[in-house]
C-alpha atoms as an extended CHARMM CRD file, in Angstrom:
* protein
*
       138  EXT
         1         1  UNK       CA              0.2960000000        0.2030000000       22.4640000000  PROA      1               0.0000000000
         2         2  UNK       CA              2.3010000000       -2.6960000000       22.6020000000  PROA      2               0.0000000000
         3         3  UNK       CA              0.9500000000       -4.2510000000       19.3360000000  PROA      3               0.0000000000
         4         4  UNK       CA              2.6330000000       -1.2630000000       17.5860000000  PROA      4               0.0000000000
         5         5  UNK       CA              5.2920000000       -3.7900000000       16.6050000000  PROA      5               0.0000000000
         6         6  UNK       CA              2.9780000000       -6.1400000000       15.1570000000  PROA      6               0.0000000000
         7         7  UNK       CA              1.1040000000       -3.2600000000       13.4280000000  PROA      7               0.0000000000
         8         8  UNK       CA              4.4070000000       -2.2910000000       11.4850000000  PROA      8               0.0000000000
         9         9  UNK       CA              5.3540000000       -5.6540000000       10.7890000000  PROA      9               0.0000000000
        10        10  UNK       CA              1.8580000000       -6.5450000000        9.1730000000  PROA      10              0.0000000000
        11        11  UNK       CA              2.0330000000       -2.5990000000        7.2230000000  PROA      11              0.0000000000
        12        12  UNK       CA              5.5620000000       -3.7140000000        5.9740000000  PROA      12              0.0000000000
        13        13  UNK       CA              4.1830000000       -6.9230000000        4.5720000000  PROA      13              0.0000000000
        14        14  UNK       CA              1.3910000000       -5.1160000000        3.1870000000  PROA      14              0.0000000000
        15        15  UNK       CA              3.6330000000       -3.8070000000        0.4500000000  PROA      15              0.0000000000
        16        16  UNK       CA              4.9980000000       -6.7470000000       -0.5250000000  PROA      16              0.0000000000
        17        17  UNK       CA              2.1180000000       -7.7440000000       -2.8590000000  PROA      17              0.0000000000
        18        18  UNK       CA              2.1640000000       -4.3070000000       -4.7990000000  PROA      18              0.0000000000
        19        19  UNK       CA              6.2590000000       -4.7340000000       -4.8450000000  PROA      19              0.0000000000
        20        20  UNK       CA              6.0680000000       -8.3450000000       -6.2380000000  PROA      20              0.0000000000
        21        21  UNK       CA              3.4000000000       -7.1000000000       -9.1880000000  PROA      21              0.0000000000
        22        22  UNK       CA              5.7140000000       -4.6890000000      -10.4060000000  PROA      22              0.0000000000
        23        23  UNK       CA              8.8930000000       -7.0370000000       -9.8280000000  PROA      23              0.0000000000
        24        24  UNK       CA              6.9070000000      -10.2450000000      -11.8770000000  PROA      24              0.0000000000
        25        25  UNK       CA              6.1660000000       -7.1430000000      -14.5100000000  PROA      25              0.0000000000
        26        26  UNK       CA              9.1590000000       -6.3890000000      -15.0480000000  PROA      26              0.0000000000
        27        27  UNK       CA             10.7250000000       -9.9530000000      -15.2490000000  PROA      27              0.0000000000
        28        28  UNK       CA              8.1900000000      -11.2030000000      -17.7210000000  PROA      28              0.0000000000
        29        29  UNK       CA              7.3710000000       -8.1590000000      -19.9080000000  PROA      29              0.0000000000
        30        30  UNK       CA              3.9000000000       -8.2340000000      -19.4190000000  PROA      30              0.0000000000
        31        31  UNK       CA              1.2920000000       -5.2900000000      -18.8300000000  PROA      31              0.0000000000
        32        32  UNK       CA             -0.1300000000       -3.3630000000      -16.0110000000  PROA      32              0.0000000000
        33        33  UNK       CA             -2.7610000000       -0.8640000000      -17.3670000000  PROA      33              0.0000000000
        34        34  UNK       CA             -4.8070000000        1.1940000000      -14.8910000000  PROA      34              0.0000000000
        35        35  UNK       CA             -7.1880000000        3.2450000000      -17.2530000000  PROA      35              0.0000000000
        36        36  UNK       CA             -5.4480000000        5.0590000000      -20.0020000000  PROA      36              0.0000000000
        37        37  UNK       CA             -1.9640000000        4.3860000000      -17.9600000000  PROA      37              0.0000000000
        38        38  UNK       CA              0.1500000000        1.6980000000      -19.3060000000  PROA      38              0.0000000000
        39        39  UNK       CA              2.9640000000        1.3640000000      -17.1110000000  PROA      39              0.0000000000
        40        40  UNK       CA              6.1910000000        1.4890000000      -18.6720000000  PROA      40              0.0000000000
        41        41  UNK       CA              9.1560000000       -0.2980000000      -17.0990000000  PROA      41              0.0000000000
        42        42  UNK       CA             10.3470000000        3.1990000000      -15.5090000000  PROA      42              0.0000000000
        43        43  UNK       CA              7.4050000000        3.5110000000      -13.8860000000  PROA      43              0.0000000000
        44        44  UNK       CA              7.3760000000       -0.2060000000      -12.3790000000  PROA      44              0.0000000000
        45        45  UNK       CA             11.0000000000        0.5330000000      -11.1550000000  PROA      45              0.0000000000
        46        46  UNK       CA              9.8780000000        3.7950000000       -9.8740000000  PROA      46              0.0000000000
        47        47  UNK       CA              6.9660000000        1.9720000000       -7.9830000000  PROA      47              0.0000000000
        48        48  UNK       CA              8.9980000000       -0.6450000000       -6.4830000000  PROA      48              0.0000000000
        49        49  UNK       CA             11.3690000000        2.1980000000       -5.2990000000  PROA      49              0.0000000000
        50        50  UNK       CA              8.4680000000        3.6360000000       -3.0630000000  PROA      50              0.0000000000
        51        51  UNK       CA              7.6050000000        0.1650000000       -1.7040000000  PROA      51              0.0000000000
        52        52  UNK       CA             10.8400000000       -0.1910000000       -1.0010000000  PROA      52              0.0000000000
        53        53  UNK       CA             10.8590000000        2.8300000000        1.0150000000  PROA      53              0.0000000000
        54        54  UNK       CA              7.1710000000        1.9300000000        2.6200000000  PROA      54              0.0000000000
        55        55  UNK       CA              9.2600000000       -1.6510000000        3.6870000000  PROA      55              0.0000000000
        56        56  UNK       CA             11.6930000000       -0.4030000000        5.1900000000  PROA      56              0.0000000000
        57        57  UNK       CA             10.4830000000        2.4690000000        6.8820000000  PROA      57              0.0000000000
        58        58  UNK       CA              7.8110000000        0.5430000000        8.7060000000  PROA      58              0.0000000000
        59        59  UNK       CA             10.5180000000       -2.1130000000        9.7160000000  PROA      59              0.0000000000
        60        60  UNK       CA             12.8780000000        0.4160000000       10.9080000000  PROA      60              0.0000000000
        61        61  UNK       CA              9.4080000000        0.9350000000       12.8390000000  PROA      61              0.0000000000
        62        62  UNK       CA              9.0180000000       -2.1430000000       14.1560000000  PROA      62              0.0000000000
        63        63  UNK       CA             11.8440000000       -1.2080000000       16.2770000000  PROA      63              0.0000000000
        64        64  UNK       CA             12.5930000000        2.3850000000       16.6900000000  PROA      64              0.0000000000
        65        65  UNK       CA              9.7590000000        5.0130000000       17.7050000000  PROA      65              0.0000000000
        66        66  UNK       CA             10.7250000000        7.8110000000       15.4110000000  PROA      66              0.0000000000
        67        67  UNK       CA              9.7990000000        7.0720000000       12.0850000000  PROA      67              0.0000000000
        68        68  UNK       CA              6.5810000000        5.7500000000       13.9180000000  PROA      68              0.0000000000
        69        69  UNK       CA              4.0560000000        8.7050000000       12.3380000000  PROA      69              0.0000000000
        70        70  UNK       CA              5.7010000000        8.8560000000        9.4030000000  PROA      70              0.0000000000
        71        71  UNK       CA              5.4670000000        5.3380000000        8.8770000000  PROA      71              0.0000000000
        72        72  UNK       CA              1.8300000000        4.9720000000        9.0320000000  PROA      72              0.0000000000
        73        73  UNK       CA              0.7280000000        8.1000000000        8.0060000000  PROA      73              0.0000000000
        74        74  UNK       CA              2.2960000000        7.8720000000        4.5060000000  PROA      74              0.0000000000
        75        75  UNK       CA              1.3070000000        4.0340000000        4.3720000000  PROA      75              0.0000000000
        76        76  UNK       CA             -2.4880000000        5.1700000000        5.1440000000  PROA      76              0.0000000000
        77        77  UNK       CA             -2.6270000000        7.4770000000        2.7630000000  PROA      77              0.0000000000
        78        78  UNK       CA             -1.2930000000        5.5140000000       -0.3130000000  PROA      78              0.0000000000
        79        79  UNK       CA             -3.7430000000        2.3340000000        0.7140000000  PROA      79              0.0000000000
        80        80  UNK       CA             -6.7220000000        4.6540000000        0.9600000000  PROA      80              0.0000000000
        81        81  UNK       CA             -4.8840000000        5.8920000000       -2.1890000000  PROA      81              0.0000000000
        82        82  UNK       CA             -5.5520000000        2.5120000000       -3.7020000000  PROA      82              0.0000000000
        83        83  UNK       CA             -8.5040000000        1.2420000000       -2.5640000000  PROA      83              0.0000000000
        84        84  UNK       CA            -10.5100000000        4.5130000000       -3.5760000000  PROA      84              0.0000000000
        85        85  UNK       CA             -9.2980000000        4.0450000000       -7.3260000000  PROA      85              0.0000000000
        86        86  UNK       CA            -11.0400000000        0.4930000000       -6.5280000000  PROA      86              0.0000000000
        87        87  UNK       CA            -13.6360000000        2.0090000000       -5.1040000000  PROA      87              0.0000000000
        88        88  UNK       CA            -14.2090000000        4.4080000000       -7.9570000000  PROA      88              0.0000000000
        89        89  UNK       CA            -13.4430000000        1.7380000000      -10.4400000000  PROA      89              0.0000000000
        90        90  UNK       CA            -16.6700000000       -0.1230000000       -9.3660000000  PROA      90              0.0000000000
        91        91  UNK       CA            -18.7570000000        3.2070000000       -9.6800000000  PROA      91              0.0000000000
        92        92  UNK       CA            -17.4890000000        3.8950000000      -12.9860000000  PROA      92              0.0000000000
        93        93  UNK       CA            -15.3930000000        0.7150000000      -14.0860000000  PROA      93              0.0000000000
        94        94  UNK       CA            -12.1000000000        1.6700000000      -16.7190000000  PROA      94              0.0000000000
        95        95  UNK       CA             -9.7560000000       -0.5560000000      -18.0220000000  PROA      95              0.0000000000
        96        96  UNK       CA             -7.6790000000       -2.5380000000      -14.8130000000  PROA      96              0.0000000000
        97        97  UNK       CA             -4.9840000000       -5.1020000000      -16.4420000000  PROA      97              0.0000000000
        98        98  UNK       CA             -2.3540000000       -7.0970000000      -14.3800000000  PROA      98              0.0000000000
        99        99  UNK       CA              0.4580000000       -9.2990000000      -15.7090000000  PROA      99              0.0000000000
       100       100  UNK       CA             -1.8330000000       -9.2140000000      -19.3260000000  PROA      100             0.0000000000
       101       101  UNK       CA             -5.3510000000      -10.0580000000      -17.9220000000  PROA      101             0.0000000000
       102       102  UNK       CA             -8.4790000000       -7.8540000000      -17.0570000000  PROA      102             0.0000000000
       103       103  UNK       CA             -8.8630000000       -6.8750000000      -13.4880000000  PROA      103             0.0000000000
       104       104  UNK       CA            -12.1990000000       -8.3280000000      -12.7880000000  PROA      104             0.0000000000
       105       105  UNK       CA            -14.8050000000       -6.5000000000      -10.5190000000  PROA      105             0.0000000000
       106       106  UNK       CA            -13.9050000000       -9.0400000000       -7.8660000000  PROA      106             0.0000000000
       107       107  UNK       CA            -10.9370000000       -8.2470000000       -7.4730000000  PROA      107             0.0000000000
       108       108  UNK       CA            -11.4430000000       -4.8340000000       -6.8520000000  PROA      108             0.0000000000
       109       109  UNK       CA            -14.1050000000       -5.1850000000       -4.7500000000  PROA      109             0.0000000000
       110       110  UNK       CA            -11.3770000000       -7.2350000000       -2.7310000000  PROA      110             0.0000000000
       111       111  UNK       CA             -9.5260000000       -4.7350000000       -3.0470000000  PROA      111             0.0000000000
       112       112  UNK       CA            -11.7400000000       -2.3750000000       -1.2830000000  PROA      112             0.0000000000
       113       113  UNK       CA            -12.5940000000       -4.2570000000        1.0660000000  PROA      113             0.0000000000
       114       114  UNK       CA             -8.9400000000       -4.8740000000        2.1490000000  PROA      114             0.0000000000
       115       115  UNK       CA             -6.7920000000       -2.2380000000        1.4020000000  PROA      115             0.0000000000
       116       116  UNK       CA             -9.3750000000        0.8490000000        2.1080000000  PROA      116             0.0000000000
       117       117  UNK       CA             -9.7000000000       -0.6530000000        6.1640000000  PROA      117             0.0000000000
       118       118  UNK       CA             -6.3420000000       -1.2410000000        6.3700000000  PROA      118             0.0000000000
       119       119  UNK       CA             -5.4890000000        2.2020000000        5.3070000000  PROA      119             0.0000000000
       120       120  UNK       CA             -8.2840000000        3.7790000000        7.1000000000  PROA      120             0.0000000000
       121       121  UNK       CA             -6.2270000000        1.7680000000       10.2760000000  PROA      121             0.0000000000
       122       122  UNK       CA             -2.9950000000        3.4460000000        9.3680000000  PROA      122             0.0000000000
       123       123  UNK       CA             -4.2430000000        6.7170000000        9.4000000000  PROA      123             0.0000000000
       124       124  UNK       CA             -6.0590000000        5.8350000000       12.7380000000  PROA      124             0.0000000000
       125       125  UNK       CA             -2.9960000000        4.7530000000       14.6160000000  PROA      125             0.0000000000
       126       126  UNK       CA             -0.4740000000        7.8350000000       12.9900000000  PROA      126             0.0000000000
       127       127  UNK       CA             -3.1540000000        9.9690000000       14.5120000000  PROA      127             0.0000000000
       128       128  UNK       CA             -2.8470000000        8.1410000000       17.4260000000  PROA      128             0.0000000000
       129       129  UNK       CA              0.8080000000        7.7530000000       17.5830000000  PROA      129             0.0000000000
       130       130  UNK       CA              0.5410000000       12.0750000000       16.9230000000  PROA      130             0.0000000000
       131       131  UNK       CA             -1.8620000000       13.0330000000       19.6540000000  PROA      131             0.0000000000
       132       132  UNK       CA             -0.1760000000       10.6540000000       22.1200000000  PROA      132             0.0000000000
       133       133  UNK       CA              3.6440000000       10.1850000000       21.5190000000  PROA      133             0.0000000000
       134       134  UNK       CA              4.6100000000        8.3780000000       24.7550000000  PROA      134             0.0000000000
       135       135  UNK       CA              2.7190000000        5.6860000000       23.8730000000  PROA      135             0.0000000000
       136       136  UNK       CA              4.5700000000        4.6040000000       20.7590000000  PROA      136             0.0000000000
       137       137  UNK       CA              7.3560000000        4.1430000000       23.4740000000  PROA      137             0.0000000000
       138       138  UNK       CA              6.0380000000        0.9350000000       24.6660000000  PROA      138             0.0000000000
């Protein structure tokens, strides 16, 4: 699999997005409300601290085999994560606000229609990477 590189540089990047919403948050007071959870600034800085982690652990991927699995694995299941709230928030739609404004249907469906793949990918190639180790060596 000699995209695996590639792969764990895109998943790393991936994160960024989610990191930066939290980051602007923080920086200009403003909301982020998923239902009945209004974010408090602990919670942002908590957030960004497991992006962080996602970041780096997928770089460290892009280079060493190890943390390989591990690396997608965890980021498949927290974009699945995300883009089934999406996915349920278009079944049964709840309050969604970001930096102070509504969360529009849109968006989510964007939402599901990017991040749910994506993640479904992830999961794909840790199960790959599981059942077939030597080939996260190329």
């Amino acid at each position: 699999m000699r995209t695996l590189p590639f792969f764990f540089s895109l998943s790393a990047c991936s994160w960024m997005p989610h990191w930066a919403c939290h980051y602007y948050r923080l920086e200009t007071g403003s909301s982020f409300v998923v239902g009945s959870w209004s974010f408090s600034p602990f919670d942002s800085y908590v957030s960004m601290a497991v992006y962080s982690t996602l970041i780096l652990l997928n770089l460290v991927s892009v280079v060493t085999v190890k943390p390989r699995i591990t690396a997608a694995a965890f980021s498949g299941v927290l974009h699945v994560g995300i883009g089934v709230l999406h996915v349920y928030r278009l079944w049964s739609p709840f309050r969604f606000e970001v930096f102070g404004y509504a969360w529009s249907w849109n968006a989510s469906l964007r939402e599901v229609a990017i991040v749910l793949p994506f993640g479904l990918l992830c999961l794909y190639i840790a199960w790959r990477l599981y059942i077939a180790p030597a080939s996260a060596d190329r």
